[in-house]
N, C-alpha and C positions, 0 to 999 in steps of 0.2 A: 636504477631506472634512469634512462636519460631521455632529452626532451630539445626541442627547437624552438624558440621561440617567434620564428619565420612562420607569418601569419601565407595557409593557405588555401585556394580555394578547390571548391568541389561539389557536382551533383549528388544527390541522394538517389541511390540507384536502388539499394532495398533499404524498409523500415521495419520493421514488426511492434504496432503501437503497444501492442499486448503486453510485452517481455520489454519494450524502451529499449531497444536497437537498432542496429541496421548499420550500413555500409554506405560509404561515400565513395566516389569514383573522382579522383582529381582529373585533369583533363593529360591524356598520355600515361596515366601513370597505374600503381597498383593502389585497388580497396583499403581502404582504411576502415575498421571495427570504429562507432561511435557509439554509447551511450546515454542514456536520457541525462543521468545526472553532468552530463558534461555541457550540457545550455544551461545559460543562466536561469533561476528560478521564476523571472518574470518572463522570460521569454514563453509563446505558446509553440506549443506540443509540434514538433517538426514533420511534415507529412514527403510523400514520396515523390519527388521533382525538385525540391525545396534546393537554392542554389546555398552552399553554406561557407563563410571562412572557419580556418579552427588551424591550431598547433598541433602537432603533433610527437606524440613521446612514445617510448618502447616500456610495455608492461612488464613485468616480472620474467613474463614466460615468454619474450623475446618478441611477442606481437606488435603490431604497430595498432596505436589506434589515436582520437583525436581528443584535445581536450581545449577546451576556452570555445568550443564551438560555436558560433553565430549562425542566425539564418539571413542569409543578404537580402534587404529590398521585404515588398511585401505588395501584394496582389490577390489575386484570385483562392491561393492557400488560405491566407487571413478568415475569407467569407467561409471556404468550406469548416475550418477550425471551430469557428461559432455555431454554426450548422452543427454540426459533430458534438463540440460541448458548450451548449449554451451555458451550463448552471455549473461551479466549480464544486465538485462533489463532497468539498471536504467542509462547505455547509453543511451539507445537508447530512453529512455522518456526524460531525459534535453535537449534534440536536442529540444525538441518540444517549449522548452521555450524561447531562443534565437530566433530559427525561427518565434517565433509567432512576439519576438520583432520588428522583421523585418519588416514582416508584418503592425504592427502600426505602424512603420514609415513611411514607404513610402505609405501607406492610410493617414496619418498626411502631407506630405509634398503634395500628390496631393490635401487636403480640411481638414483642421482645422477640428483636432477632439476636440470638448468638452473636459476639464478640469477636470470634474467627471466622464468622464467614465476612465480615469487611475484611479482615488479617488476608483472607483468601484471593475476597477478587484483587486488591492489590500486590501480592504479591507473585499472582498467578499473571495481570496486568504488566506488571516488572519486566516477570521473564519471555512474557508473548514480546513486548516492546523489541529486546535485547535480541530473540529470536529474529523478527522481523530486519534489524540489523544487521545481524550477521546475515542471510541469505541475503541482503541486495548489495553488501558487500563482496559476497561469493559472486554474485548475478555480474556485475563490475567488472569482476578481476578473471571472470571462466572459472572459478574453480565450483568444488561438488555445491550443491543447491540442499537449503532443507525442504523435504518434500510439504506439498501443500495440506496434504491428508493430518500434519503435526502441527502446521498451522493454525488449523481448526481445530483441529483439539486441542491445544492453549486456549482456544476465545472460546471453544464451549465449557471450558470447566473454568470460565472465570475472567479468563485473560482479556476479554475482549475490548473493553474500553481502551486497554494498552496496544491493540492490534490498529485499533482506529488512528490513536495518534499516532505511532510509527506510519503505515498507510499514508497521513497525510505531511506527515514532519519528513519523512523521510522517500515519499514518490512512490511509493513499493506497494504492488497487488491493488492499484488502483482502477484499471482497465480492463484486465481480463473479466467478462460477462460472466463467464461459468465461476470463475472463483468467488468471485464479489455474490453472486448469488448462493450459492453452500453457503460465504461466511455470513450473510443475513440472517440465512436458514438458521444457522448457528447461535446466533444472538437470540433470535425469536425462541425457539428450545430452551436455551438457557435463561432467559427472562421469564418463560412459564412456568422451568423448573423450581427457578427461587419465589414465585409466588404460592404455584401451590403447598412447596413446602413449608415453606415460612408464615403462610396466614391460616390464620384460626380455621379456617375453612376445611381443609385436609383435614387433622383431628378430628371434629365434629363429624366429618361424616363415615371415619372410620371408627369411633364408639357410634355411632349411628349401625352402622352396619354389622359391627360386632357383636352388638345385643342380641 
């Protein structure tokens, strides 16, 4: 892989906030492929007009694309930005994780949960993480994608608390509305699954109904 360290600049002619891409047009010259992970982490979400500097290096697969990118100056984007995302999401998804702890608890202290199902969600957590990695690694570099349909099905049997940190440690499936909405759905299912299985309640009413 080699690279420039000749800072330069260029419009954002397309973006796709969904997928954290898009194309910058230097002035005379050819498209450059950018990246979301190529802005700095405090920098906000780069929108389509946005003037930017940035380096650029040639990928594996002989593409050009940009890295160290900047968004130059700030204006009118800035106000729409906040508009767009007043609240950082990734509040409001670690809530989900404590509460769910909670959750097992006090399911645990009304009836002994099994020993492997902690064994489970972590290590179902683990590999959802590790998946999540590798696909925004793939996303990065162009190469094959893991579909999102296996995504979800890591966080519904388990994985999900490890889908959340990836999500936010690592920027990936944070935007897209239809996805974010499935993996909710996903959580919500799985958290009713391990209550009704896990508390007193399911038994009872299946000798209930049994008699």
């Amino acid at each position: 892989m080699s690279s420039s360290r000749e800072r330069l600049t260029g419009g954002l002619t397309f973006w796709n906030d969904a997928r954290g891409f898009g194309f910058i047009t230097p002035p005379g010259g050819e498209q450059v492929f950018v990246h979301i992970e190529a802005f700095p982490f405090s920098s906000r979400r780069p929108l389509l007009g946005d003037d930017l500097e940035f380096e650029l290096e040639l990928a594996p697969d002989g593409r050009r694309r940009a890295k160290r990118a900047q968004i130059v100056g700030s204006g009118p984007a800035d106000g729409i930005r906040r508009a767009r995302y007043p609240v950082r999401p990734g509040i409001v998804s670690f809530v989900a994780i404590p509460a769910f702890l909670a959750v097992y608890v006090l399911v645990s202290l009304a009836s002994p949960v099994p020993y492997w199902v902690a064994i489970l969600y972590l290590g179902a957590s683990v590999l959802c993480f590790v998946a999540y990695a590798v696909d925004k690694s793939a996303a990065v570099a162009g190469r094959w994608r893991i579909s999102e349909s296996i995504l979800l099905s890591l966080g519904l049997i388990g994985g999900w608390p490890g889908a959340i940190v990836a999500q936010q440690i690592l920027r990936h499936k944070t935007k897209k509305t239809r996805f974010r909405s499935a993996f909710w759905g996903s959580v919500l299912l799985n958290v009713v699954a391990f209550v009704a299985l896990a508390s007193p309640v399911l038994p009872t009413l299946v000798h209930f109904f049994g008699d």
